[in-house]
N, C-alpha and C positions, 0 to 999 in steps of 0.2 A: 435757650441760651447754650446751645453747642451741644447738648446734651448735658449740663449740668443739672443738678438740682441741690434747690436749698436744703439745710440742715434739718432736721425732724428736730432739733434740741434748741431751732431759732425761736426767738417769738414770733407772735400769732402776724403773718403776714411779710416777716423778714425776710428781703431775698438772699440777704449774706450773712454765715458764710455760704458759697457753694463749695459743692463734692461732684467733681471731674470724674469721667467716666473709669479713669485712670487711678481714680481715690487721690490725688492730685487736691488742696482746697484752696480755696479762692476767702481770703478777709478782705472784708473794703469798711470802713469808718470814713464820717464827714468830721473833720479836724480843722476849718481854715485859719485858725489862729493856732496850730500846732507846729512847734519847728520841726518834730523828728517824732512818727509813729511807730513802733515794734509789736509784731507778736509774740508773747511769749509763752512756756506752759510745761508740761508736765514729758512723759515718755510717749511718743510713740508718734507726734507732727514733724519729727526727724528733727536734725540737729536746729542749734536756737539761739536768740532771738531771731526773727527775721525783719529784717530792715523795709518796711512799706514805703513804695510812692505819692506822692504826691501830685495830684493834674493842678489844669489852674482855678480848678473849682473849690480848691483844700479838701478832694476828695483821695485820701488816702487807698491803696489795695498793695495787696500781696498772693501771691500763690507758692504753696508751699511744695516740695517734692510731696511723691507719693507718700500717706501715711500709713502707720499700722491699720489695718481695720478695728474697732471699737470706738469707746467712748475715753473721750484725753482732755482734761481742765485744759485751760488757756486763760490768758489775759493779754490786755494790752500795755504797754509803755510809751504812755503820753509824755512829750518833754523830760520821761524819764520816771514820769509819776506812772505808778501800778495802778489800773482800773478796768474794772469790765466792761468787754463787748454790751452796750444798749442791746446789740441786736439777738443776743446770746440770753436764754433762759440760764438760771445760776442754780449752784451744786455744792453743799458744802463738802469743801474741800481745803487744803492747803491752812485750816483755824479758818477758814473766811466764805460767804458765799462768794461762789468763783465760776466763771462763764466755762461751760462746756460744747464738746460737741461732739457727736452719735456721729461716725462713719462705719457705711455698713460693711457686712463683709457680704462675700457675691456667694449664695446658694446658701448659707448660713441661717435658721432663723428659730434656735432653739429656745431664743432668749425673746421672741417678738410676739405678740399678740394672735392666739390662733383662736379660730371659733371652736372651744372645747368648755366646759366649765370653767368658771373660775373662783380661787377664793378670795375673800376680804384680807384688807390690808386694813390693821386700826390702830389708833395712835391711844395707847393707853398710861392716862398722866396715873400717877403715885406720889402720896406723900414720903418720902424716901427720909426713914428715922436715923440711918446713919452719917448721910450726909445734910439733914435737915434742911432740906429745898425741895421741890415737886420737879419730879424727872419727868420724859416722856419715851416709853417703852413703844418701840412699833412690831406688832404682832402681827404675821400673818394665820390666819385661820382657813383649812383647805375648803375646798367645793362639799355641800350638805352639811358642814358647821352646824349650821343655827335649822336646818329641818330633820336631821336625825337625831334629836336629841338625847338617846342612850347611849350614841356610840363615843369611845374616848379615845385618844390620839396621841402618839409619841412626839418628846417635843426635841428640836434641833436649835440651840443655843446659838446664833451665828454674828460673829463678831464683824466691826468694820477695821479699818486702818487708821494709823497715827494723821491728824487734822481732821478727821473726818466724823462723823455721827452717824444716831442712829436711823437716819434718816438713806443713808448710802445705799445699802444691799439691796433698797428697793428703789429709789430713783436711778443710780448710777449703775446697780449690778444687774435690776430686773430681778431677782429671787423672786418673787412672787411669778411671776411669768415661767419661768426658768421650772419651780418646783408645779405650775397648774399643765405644763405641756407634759413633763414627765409623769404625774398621776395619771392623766386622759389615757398616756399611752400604756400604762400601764407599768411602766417601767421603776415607779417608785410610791410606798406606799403614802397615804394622807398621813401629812404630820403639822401642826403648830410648827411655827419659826419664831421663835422671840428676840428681835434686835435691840440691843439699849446702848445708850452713848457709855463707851469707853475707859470715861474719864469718871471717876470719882470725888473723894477727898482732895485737896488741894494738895499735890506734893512738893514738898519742902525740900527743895535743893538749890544748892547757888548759882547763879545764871554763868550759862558755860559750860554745864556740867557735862560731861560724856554723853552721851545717846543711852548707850547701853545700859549706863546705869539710873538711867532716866526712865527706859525703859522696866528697867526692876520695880522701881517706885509705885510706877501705875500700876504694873501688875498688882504687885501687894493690895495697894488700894484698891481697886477695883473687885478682887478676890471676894473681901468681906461681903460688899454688895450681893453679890452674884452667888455666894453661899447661905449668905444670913436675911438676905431678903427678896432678891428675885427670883432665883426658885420657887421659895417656898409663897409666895405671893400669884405667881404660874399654875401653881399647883392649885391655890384655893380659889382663883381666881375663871381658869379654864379647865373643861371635862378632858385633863390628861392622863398618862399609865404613868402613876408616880413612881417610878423607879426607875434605877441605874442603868438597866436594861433598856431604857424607852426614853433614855436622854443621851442625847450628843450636844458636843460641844466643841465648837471650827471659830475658825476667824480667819480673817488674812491680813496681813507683816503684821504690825502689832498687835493688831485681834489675834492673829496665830500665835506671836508668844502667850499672849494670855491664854489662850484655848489648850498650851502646852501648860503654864505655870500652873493655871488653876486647875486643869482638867485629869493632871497626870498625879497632883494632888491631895486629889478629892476623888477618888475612885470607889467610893462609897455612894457617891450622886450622881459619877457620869460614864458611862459603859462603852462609849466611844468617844474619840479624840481626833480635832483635824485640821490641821495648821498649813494656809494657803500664803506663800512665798515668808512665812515667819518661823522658822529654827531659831535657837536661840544662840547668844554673841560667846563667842573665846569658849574654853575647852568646859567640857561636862565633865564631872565627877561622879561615876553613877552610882556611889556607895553616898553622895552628898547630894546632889540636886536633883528635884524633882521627887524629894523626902524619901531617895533611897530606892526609888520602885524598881530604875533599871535593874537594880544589883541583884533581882531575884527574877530571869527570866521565866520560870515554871509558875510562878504566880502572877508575875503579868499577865503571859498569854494564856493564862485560865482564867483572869477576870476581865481582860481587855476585849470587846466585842473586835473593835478595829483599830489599829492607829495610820492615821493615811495622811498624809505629805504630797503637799505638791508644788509648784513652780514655773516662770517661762522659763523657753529657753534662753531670750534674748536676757535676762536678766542677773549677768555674770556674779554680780557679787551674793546674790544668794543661792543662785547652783551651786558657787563654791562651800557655802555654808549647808546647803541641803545635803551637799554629799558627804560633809564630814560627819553629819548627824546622821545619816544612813549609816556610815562607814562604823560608827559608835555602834548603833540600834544591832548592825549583825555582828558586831564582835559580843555584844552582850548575849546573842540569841534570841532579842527581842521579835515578834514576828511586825510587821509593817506593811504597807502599799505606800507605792509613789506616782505620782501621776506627773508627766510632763506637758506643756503645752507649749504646742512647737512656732518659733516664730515671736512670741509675744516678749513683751519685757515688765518691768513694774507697772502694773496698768490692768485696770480693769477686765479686757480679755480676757487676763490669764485668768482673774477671780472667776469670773463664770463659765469661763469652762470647766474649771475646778468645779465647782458647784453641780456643773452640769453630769461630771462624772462621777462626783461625790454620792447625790441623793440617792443613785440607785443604790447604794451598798451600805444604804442605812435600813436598820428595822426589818429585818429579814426580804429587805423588798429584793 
């Protein structure tokens, strides 16, 4: 087909979407009692919806300009109605399973499957006392996990994004991939990864309410969890270095506020901090927020392993918010890293490239 080829994110035998040699993609849906099909979705299939044709088959197609390279949710707009692509495997995204699709990037493949060891990925349910429901904790464990049995392992906390779960960093971001090519190579040492959903306690606010301070809420919520049970369940549960020294704690957009709120916190439990496209909203107080720590930069950077930020570039409204919290971090003396990722915008990429520059400069690797 021209040189195109189907999506790696289709199902088993779908030939659309394609991906154009050009990163260019082709949707096509059977709709013949449809009056009007769109595609719509998330950063990086360029601007949106796109208005699909119709032949006289009611087989609808569109191609899209070039896309960002990664992985970008989508859906369709049937007569108006929101529904996913049949031909699309689904990603929780947006609160919902949501059609995605994997565009590669050309000579890129830090995030792809190589012949090197690998570790498990497991989905570990808990009765979770504070929320009173059974959660599901997805843990990756490195390569010789379960045949070295003396050895124990530092753990990296790593958060998903607002609609999304615990499910994300490894279907959508690859973290597991991402952290089995950087072990092999040597470049980062074997750690536990513990992903868990987000959301906690139900937060009580009135529909409407600001972002920001919606965002506050979760945090809080989420906190308790993460202090009063999932650590310490990590701990007794997997051969880790219980200590602060041998815990990090990341996220990205609102995994990164919470990786900020809770992490900068709780610095009794977590030794490094590391928040991907998530700074927090409107001005800090650093004698008030974040319980005070900025305001004594001599005890931060004597207890702070790392604190590292990062970002795309395409993604204007939080470079403008990453640099006022750098601009804060050195007026206080705080010491910090920032990573940039060039090109990308709110969208997956940039998370794993974050990641991908992230793990080496954990755990003295």
């Amino acid at each position: 087909m021209d040189g195109t080829m189907a999506a790696e994110t289709n199902v088993r035998d779908a030939a659309y979407p394609r991906i154009h040699p050009d990163l260019r993609v082709t949707f096509r849906v059977v709709a013949p009692n449809a009056r009007s099909v769109q595609v719509a979705g998330g950063d990086g299939l360029g601007p949106e919806p796109f208005d699909m044709e119709r032949d006289a088959e009611g087989v609808w197609t569109v191609t899209t300009p070039p896309a960002v390279p990664g992985f970008h949710y989508y859906w369709l707009l049937v007569d108006g109605m929101q529904v996913n692509d049949p031909s699309s495997q689904t990603y929780f995204g947006y609160g919902r399973p949501t059609s995605g699709i994997e565009v590669p990037e050309p000579g890129v493949d830090f995030y792809e499957v190589h012949d090197v060891p690998h570790g498990e990925v497991r989905s570990h349910g808990y009765r979770s006392r504070i929320t009173g429901k059974w959660r599901q904790a997805t843990v990756y464990t490195p390569p010789g996990y379960d045949t070295d049995i003396e050895a124990r392992y530092p753990v990296l906390y790593l958060q998903h994004g607002a609609g999304e779960d615990e499910t994300g960093w490894v279907r959508q971001g690859r973290a597991n991939l991402i952290i089995d090519n950087l072990i092999a190579a040597g470049q980062a040492v074997p750690m536990i990864v513990v992903m868990e959903c987000g959301y906690a306690t139900p937060v009580a606010l009135p529909p409407g309410s600001p972002f920001p301070e919606v965002i506050k809420k979760i945090v809080a919520a989420f906190e308790r969890l993460v202090i009063d049970e999932v650590v310490p369940m990590i701990d007794a549960d997997y051969r880790t270095l219980p200590d602060r020294e041998h815990r990090a704690l990341a996220g990205l957009s609102m995994g990164g506020m919470q990786a900020l709120g809770i992490g900068l916190t709780h610095l009794d439990t977590f030794g490094t901090v590391a928040a991907f496209s998530g700074v927090p909203f409107g001005d800090i107080d650093p004698a008030v927020d974040f319980g005070g720590v900025l305001s004594d930069p001599e005890a931060f950077n004597r207890r702070v392993r790392l604190l590292w930020l990062s970002f795309g570039s395409a993604e204007a409204r939080f470079v403008e918010r990453v640099q006022q919290f750098r601009e804060l971090l050195d007026r206080q003396g705080i010491a910090h890293e920032v990573y940039e990722s060039p090109g990308t915008a709110h969208e997956w990429q940039t998370w794993r490239r974050s990641l991908h520059a992230f793990a080496p400069r954990l755990f003295g690797g």
